[in-house]
Legacy VTK file of the C-alpha trace (Angstrom):
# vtk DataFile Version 3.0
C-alpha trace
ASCII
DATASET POLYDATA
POINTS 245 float
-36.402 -33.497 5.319
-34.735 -31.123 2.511
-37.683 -28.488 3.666
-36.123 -28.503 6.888
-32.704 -27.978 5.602
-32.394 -24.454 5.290
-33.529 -23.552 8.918
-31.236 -25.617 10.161
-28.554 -24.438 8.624
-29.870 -20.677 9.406
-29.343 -21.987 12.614
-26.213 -23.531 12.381
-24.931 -19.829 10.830
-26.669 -18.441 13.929
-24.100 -20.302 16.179
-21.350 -19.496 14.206
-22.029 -15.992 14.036
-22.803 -15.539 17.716
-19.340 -17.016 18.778
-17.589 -14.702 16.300
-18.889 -11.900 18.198
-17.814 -13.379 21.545
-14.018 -11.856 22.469
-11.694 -14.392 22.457
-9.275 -14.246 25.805
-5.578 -16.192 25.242
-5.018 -15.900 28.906
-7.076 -14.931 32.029
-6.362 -14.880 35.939
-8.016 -12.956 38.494
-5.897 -10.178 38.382
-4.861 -9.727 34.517
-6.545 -10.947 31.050
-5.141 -11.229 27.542
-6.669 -10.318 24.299
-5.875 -11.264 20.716
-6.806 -9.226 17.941
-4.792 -10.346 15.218
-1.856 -12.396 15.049
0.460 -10.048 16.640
-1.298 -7.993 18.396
-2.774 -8.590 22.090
-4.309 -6.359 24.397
-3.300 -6.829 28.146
-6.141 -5.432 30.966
-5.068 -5.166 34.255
-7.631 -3.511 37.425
-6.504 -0.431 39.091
-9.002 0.744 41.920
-9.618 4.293 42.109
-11.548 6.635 44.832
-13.788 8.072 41.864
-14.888 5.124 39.572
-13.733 1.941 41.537
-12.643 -0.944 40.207
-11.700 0.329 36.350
-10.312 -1.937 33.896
-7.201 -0.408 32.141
-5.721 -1.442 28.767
-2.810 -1.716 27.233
-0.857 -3.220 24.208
1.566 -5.834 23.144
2.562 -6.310 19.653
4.956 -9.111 18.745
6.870 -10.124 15.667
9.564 -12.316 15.116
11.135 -12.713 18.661
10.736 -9.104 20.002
7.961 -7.386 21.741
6.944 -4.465 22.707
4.800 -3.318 25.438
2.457 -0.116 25.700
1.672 0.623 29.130
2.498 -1.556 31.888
-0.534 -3.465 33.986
-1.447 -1.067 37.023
1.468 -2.779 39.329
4.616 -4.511 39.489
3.227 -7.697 40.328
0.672 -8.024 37.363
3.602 -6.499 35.607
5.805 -9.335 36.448
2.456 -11.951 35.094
2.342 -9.670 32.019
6.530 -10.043 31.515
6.425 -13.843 31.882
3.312 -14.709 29.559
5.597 -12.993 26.989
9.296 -14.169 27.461
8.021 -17.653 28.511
4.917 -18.357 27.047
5.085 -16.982 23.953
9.375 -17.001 23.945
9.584 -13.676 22.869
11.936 -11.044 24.481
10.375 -7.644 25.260
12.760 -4.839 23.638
11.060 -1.532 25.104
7.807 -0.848 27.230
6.652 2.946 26.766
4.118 4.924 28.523
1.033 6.592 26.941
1.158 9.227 29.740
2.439 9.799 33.392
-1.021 8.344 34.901
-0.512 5.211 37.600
-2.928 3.348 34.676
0.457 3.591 32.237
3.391 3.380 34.378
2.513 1.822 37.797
4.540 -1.571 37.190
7.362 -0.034 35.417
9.534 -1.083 37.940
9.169 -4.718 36.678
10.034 -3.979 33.469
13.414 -1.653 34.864
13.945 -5.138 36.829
14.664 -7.279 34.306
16.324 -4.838 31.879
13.651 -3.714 29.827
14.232 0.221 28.669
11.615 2.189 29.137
10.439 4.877 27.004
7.513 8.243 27.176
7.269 11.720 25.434
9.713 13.938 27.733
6.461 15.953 29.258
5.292 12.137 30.974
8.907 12.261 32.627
8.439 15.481 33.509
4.991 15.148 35.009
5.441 11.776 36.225
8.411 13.023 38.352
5.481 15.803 40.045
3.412 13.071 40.572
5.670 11.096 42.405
5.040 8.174 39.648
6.918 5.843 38.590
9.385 7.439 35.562
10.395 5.735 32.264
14.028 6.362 31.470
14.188 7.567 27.988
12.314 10.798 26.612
11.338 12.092 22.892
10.157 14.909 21.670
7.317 14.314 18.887
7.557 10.665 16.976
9.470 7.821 17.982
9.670 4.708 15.706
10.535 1.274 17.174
11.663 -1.612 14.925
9.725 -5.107 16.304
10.994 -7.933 14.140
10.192 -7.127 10.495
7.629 -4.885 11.759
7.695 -1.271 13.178
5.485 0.479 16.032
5.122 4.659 15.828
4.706 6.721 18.909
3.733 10.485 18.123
2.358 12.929 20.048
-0.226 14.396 18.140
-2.332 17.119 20.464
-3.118 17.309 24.290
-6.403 15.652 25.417
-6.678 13.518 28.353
-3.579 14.838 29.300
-1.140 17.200 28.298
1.268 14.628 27.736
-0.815 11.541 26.031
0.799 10.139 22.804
-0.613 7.046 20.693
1.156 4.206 19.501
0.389 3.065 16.037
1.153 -1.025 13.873
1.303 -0.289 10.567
1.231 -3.690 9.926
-2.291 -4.342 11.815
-3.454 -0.613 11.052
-3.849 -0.675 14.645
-4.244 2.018 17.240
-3.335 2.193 21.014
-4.923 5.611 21.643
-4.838 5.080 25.604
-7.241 7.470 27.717
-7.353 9.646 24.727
-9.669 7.737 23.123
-13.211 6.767 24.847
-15.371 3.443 23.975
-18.505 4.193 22.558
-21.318 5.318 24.644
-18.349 6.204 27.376
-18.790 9.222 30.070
-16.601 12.222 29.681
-14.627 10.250 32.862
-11.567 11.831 34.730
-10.774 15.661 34.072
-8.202 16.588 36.676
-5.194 16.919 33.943
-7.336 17.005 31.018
-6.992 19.697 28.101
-10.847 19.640 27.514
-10.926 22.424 25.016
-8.224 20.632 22.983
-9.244 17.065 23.690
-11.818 16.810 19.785
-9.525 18.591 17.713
-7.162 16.264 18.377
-8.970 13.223 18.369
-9.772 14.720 14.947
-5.939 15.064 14.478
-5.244 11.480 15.471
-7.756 10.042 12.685
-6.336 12.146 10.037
-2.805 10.992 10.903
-3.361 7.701 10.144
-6.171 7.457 7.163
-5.414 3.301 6.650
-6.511 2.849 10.127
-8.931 0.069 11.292
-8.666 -1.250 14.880
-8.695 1.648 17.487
-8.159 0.925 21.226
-8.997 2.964 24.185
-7.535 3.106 27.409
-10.504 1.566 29.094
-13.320 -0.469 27.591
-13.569 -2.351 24.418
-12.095 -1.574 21.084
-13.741 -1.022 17.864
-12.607 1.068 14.678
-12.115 5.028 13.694
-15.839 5.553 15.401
-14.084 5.378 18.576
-12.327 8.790 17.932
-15.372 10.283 16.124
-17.242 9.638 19.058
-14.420 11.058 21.760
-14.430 14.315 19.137
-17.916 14.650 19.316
-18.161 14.106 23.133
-15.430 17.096 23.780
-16.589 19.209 20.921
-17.230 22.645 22.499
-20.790 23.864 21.773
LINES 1 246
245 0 1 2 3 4 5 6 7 8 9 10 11 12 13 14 15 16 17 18 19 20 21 22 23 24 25 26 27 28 29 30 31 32 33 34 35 36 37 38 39 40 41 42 43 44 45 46 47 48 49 50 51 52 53 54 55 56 57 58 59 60 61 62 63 64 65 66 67 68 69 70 71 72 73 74 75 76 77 78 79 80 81 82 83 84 85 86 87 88 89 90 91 92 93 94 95 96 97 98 99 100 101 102 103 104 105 106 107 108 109 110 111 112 113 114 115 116 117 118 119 120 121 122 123 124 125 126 127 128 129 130 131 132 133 134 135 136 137 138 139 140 141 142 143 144 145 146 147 148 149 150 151 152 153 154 155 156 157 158 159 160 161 162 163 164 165 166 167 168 169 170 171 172 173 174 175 176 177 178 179 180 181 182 183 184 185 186 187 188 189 190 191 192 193 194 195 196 197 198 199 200 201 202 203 204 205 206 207 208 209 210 211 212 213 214 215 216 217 218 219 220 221 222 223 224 225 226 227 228 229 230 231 232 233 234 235 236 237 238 239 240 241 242 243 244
C-alpha cells in the first residue's frame, strides 16, 4: 500500500495541476463571457462578426476596487453592452465611473451608447474622436492628449498613448496594482497572424510594442485585443512579427 502512495498522489497533483491551467469563466451567456484574472481584474469578450475573419472574439477590461469600476472597451454592441453594465452595477454592486476606448474600431466603441445611456462618461485619446467621427462610429465624449490617470477606489488605471501600431490612434491602459496590461489590438496572442491592416502603422507597429514593454518594466499580465492573455512575451512576439526585415 505505501508503494503505491506516491503515484497516487503524482496523480492527484496531476488533477490539480490540469484544472489550474483550465481558465476560469465568472459569467458566460451566448453572447458575452467573463474572465477573472485576479481579484479585481476581469476580462469581458464579446463576438463581433466581420466580412474578413468571421466570427472574432474581442476583449476588453474591467478593473474594480472599492465600489467603482472602470471599463476598457465596450462589448461589440449596445445590447451586450447593456449585459456587460448590469453584471457590474448589480452583480457585483459596483458603479462604473468611466468606460474609455482603446481606439475608434467598432471592436472598442460599438456599445458606447449604453454606457452614454445610463450616464457613464466616456473617454479616448482625441485622434479616436477624431477618427471615430470619419468612421461614422460611435464617439466617446471626452479627449486627451498623451496619459490620462483614473482614480478606481484606492487604486488607479493609466491610459497613455505610447506609439501608433494597429492604429494610429491605439493607447493601452495599465493597473498598477495587478501590473496588468490592456494592450487592445496592439498587442497579438502568441502564434497570432499579422490580422487586419487597413489603418495600421505597420512600419511603426514593433518599435512600439518595444516602447510599450519598456514603459512599464514591473509588468506581468498582458492582454490583447483578441485571443488569450499571457505575460511581456505577448509584446515580444507582436515586435518580432512587425519587425521590418
Amino acid at each position: 500500500m505505501t508503494q503505491k502512495l506516491p503515484f497516487v498522489l503524482f496523480l492527484a497533483l496531476l488533477l490539480v495541476c490540469c484544472k489550474s491551467q483550465k481558465p476560469k469563466v465568472t459569467y458566460t451567456s451566448e453572447n458575452l463571457k467573463i474572465i477573472p484574472l485576479t481579484e479585481n481584474s476581469f476580462i469581458h469578450v464579446s463576438y463581433l462578426q466581420t466580412d474578413s475573419f468571421g466570427k472574432v472574439a474581442c476583449n476588453g477590461l474591467v478593473y474594480m476596487n472599492g465600489n467603482e469600476a472602470v471599463v476598457v472597451d465596450t462589448p461589440v454592441d449596445a445590447e451586450v453592452s447593456e449585459e456587460l453594465i448590469r453584471w457590474i452595477t448589480e452583480t457585483r454592486q459596483t458603479t462604473i465611473t468611466a468606460v474609455v476606448a482603446n481606439h475608434f474600431h467598432d471592436d472598442c466603441v460599438g456599445g458606447l451608447e449604453a454606457f452614454h445611456q445610463k450616464g457613464i462618461p466616456s473617454y479616448g485619446n482625441e485622434l479616436t474622436l477624431e477618427l471615430a467621427e470619419k468612421e461614422g462610429n460611435h464617439i466617446p465624449q471626452n479627449g486627451f492628449t498623451e496619459t490620462l490617470e483614473m482614480p478606481v477606489g484606492n487604486g488607479k488605471i493609466i491610459h497613455r498613448f505610447i506609439g501608433e501600431g494597429h492604429t494610429r490612434d491605439n493607447i493601452v491602459s495599465y493597473v498598477p496594482e495587478d501590473q496588468l496590461l490592456f494592450g487592445g489590438c496592439l498587442v497579438k496572442e502568441m502564434n497570432a497572424s499579422e490580422g487586419y491592416l487597413g489603418d495600421a502603422n505597420v512600419s511603426e507597429w514593433s518599435t512600439t510594442a518595444l516602447r510599450v514593454k519598456n514603459a512599464f518594466p514591473e509588468l506581468k499580465i498582458v492582454i490583447p485585443g483578441h485571443g488569450s492573455h499571457g505575460g511581456t512575451e505577448l509584446l515580444d512576439y507582436t515586435a518580432q512579427l512587425f519587425k521590418e526585415p
